[in-house]
C-alpha positions in Angstrom: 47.6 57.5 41.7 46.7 58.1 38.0 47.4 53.4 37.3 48.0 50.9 39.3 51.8 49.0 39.2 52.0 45.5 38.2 54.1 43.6 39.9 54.8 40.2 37.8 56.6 39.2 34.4 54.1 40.4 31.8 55.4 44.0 32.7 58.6 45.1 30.5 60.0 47.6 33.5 59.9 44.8 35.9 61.5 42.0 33.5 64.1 44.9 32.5 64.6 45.9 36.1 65.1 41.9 37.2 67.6 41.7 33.8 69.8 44.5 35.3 69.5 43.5 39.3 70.5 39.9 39.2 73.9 40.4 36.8 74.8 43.4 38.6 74.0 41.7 42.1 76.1 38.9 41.0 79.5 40.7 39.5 78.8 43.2 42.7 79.7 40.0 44.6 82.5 38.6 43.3 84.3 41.9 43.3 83.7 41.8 46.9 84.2 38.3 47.9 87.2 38.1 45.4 88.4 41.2 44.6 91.6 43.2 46.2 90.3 46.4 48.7 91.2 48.5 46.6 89.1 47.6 43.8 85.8 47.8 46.5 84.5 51.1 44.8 84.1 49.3 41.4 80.6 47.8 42.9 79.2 51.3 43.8 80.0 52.4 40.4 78.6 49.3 38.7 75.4 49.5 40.8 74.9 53.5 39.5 75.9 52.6 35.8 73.0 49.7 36.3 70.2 52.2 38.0 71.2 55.3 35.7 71.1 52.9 32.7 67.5 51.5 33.8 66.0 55.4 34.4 67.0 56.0 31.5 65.3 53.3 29.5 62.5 53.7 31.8 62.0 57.7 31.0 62.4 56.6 26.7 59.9 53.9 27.1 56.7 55.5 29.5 57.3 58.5 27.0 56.7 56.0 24.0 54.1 54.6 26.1 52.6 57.7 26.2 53.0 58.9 23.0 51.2 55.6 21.7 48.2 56.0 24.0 48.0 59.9 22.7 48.2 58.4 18.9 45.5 56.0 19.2 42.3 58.6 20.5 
């Protein structure tokens, strides 16, 4: 437990996480409410695009994080 996780808006991982969970949440639905059965998979595949999208960010931007925090000692 090296920091503590803040939960709330002033953190950029949760605002970026929140920006990629509601649009995905809400096309996820409407391919399934509206969508043919044979199209079901398409919110499977939109929900991994939107997770592998946000790792990804997430691994760029703690390593910039701390690279910054190395720079400034």
């Amino acid at each position: 437990m090296s920091e503590r996780f803040e939960l709330s808006f002033k953190n950029k991982e949760v605002r970026m996480g929140f920006y990629l969970a509601v649009p995905t949440f809400i096309i996820g639905s409407l391919i399934i409410f509206y969508g043919e059965q044979k199209y079901q998979f398409i919110c499977l595949l939109l929900l991994v695009i939107a997770w592998t999208f946000f790792y990804i960010w997430r691994f760029f931007y703690r390593k910039k994080q701390k690279k910054e925090v190395k720079n400034s000692y």
